[in-house]
N, C-alpha and C positions, 0 to 999 in steps of 0.2 A: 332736268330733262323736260321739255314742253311736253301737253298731250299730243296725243296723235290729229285730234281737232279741233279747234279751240275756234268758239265766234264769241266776238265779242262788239255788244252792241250793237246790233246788223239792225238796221232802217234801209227796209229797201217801200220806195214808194215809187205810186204809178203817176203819171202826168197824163189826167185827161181836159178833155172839153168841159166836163163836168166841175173838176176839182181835182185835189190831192190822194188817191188813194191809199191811205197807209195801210200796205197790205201785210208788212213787217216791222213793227214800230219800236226796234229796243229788245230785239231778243239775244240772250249770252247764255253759254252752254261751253261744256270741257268735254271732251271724251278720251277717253283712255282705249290703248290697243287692246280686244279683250271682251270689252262695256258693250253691254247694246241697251240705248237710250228709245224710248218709247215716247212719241208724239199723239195727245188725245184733244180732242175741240171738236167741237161741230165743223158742218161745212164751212166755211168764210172765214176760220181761224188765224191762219198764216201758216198752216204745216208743209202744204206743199208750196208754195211760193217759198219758206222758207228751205225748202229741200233743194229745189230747183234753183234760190240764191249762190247754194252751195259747188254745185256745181258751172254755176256762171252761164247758165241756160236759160236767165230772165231778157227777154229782148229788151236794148237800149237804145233808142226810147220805143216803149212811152215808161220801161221801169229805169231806176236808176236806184244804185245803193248811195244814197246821203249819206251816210255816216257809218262808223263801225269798221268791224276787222272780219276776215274769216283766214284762219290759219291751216294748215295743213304740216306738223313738224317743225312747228315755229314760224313756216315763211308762208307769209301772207300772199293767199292766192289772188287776191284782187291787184296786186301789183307787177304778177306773173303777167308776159305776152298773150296772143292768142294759141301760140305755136307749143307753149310751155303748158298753158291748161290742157287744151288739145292730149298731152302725153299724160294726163291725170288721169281722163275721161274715160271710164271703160275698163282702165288698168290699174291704178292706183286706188279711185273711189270712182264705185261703179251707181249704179242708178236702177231699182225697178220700177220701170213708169206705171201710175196710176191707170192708163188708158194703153193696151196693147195694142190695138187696132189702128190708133194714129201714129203710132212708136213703131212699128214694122213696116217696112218698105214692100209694098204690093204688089211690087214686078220683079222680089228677088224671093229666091228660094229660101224655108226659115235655114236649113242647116248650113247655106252661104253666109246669113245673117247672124249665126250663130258663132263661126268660123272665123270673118272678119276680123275682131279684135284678137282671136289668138294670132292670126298673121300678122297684122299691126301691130301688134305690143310684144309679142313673146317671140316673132321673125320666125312663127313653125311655115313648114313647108304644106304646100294646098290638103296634101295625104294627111298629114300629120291633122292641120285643123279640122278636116272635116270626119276624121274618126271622132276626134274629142268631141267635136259637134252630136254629132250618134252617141253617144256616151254621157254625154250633158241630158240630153232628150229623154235619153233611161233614166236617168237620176232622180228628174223631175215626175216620172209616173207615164211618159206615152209610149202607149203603144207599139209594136212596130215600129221602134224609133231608126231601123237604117232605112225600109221603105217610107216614114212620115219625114227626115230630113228634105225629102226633095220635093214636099210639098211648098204651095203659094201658101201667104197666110189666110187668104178667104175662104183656104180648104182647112181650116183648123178652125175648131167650135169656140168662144169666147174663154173658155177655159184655157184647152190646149195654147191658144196663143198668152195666157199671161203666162203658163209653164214656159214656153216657150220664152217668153222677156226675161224671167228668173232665170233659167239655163241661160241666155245670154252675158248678164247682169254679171254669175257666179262665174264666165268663164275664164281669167284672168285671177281668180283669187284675191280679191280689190283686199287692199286695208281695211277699205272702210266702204261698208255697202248701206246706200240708203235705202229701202222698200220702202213705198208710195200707196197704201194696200196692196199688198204682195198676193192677198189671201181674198180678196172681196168675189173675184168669178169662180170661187174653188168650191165643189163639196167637202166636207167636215175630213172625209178620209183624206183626199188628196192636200187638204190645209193642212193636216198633222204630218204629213209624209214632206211637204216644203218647208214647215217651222224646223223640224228635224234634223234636215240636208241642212239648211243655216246654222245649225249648234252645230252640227258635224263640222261643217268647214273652218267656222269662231274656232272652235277646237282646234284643227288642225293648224292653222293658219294664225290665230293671234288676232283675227280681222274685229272692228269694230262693226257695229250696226248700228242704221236707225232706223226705228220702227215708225209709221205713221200708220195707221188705223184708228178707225172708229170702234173698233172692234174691243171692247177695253180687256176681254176675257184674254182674247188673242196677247195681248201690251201683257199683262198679268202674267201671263203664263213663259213670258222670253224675255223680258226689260230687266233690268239692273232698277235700271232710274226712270223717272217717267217727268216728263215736261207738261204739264198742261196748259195750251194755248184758248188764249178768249180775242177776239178783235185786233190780232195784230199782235198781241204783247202774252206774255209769260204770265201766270197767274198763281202757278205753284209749280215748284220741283222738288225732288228729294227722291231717298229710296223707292224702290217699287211697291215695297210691303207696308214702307211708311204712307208712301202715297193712298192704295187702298183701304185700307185698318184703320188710318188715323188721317182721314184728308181734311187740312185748313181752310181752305176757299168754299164758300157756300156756291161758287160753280162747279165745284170737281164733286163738292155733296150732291147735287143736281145730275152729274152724267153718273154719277153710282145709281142714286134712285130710279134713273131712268130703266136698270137694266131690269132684267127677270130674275125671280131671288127665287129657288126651288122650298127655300127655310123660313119664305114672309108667313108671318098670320095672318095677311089679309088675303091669301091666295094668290097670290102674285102678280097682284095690281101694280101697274104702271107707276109711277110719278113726274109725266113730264116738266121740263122746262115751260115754264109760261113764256109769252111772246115770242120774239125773234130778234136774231143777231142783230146788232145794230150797222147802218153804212159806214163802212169805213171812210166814206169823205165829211160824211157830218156825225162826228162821233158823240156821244154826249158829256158833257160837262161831271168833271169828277170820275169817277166807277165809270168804266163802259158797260159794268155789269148790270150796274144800281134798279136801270130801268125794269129787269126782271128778277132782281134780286128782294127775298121776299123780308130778309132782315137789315133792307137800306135804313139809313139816316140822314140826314141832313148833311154832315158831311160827308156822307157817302156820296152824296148828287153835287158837289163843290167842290171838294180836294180830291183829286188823285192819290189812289195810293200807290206806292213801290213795292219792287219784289227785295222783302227783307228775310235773314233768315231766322226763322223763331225757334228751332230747335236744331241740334249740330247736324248739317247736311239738310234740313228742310225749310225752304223757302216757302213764302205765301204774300201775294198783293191784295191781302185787307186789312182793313186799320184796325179790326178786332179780332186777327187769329192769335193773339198773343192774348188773349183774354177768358182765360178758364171757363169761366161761367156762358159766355159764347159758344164757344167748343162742343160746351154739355148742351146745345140745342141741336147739336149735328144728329143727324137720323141716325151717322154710324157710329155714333160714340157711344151706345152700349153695344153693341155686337159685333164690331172687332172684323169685321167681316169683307170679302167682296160679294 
């Protein structure tokens, strides 16, 4: 039996005046009904481009997917109509957009916006949706959700309208739900009260998830498995405990150091990433990491490396995670730790 969503190989690039943007160069992932897979990188990674590949919501042109698959129960959605995605969208694999304020329609009411795909997809009657609409709105933490349905979204604080995209997102019971930072305009309570509603429903429903945040506590606390993207490409996958505990890329060692450690000895001084991302139109030769990676070599600046796997279930693209004595220079190879 296939998984529930399977990309394989996906290169989606941009065609500008400039160059080539390879804004997703080569990423492959399985998900099972169940799994919620966690997306971590900096800005300019490919996590949302790559979300947004998924649902077929990249404009063509100036993006195009070059090469690759993305599967949905075996059949490859990139060969589906427009009419056939269309019945995907919303119902089958739903979407929380990154940005609510562009993703909400300004001259509809949320609780009609909300509404919408249950009449579309599930054929309820206008009564029937816009209960559920009120009832989604609770779910999510607002207030007075039968008087806040028939508010505009310019009357909802930046908060309220990402609950709002989530209750949308959730309404349809998707297979497979992608969140885009789900959690980024939330206070801590109301974040804990929507990770929550998401394992409730995974639970109920069998649904898969993908996580995208920066947030790596947030990814920690809900992923299965964790994907970490650098430039476009894959850098390491594996379990989520594996990934944390025992991370191979000296860039996934990089986004751990970066966090705040309440158990450091040094008082919990920072360690940023030196430099910046590189442009994805002029990538560097070899590693895209290399340029701010602090244990490059020579060929680390000339060969590419691939995403191989070094231990059962954990992948890593460096030419030395397979190299004990490397490993033991990792910040988190004595403490075990996030």
């Amino acid at each position: 039996m296939p998984p529930l969503m399977e990309v394989d190989d996906l290169r989606m690039h941009f065609f500008t005046r400039d160059g080539v943007v390879k804004a997703v160069d080569g990423v492959s992932f399985a998900l099972e009904a169940g799994q919620t897979l966690g997306m971590v990188g900096e800005s300019g990674s490919g996590k949302s481009v790559t979300a947004l590949s998924l649902m077929r919501l990249v404009p063509e042109p100036p993006g195009k997917v070059v090469s690759g698959d993305i599967r949905f129960k075996g059949e490859s959605i990139l060969r589906m109509s427009e009419k056939e995605q269309g019945r995907l969208r919303g119902d089958r694999i739903a979407m929380i957009f990154q940005d609510p304020m562009t993703s909400l329609n300004p001259v509809h009411r949320i609780g009609r916006q909300i509404a919408e795909p249950l009449r579309l997809h599930k054929g309820a009657s206008k009564k029937e949706a816009w209960g559920a609409a009120v009832e989604l709105l609770a779910q999510v933490g607002i207030p007075q959700p039968a008087e806040r349905a028939w508010d505009y979204p310019h009357e909802f604080s930046g908060g309220m309208r990402q609950r709002a995209m989530i209750a949308m997102a959730l309404a349809c019971d998707p297979e497979v739900l992608i969140a885009d930072e789900p959690t980024t305009a939330l206070d801590v309570t109301i974040q804990a009260q929507i990770l929550e509603l998401m394992r409730e429903i995974q639970a109920r429903t069998g649904s898969a998830i993908i996580m995208i945040s920066h947030d790596l506590g947030v990814v920690a606390d809900i992923a299965d498995h964790v994907l970490v993207m650098y430039a476009g490409k894959a850098v390491e996958f594996g379990a989520a405990d594996e990934v944390f505990c025992r991370p191979l890329h000296p860039y996934t060692w990089g986004l751990l150091e970066s966090l705040p450690r309440h158990d450091a000895d040094d008082g919990g001084r920072l360690s940023p990433i030196k430099g910046q991302p590189p442009s994805l139109i002029n990538l560097p030769s070899g590693c895209a990491f290399s340029p701010r990676c602090a244990y490059a070599t020579e060929r680390c600046c000339s060969e590419a490396p691939h995403l191989v796997e070094i231990d059962s279930g954990h992948s890593s693209a460096c030419h030395f995670s397979a190299d004990k004595d490397f490993l033991n220079r990792s910040p988190h190879s004595a403490t075990g730790k996030l």
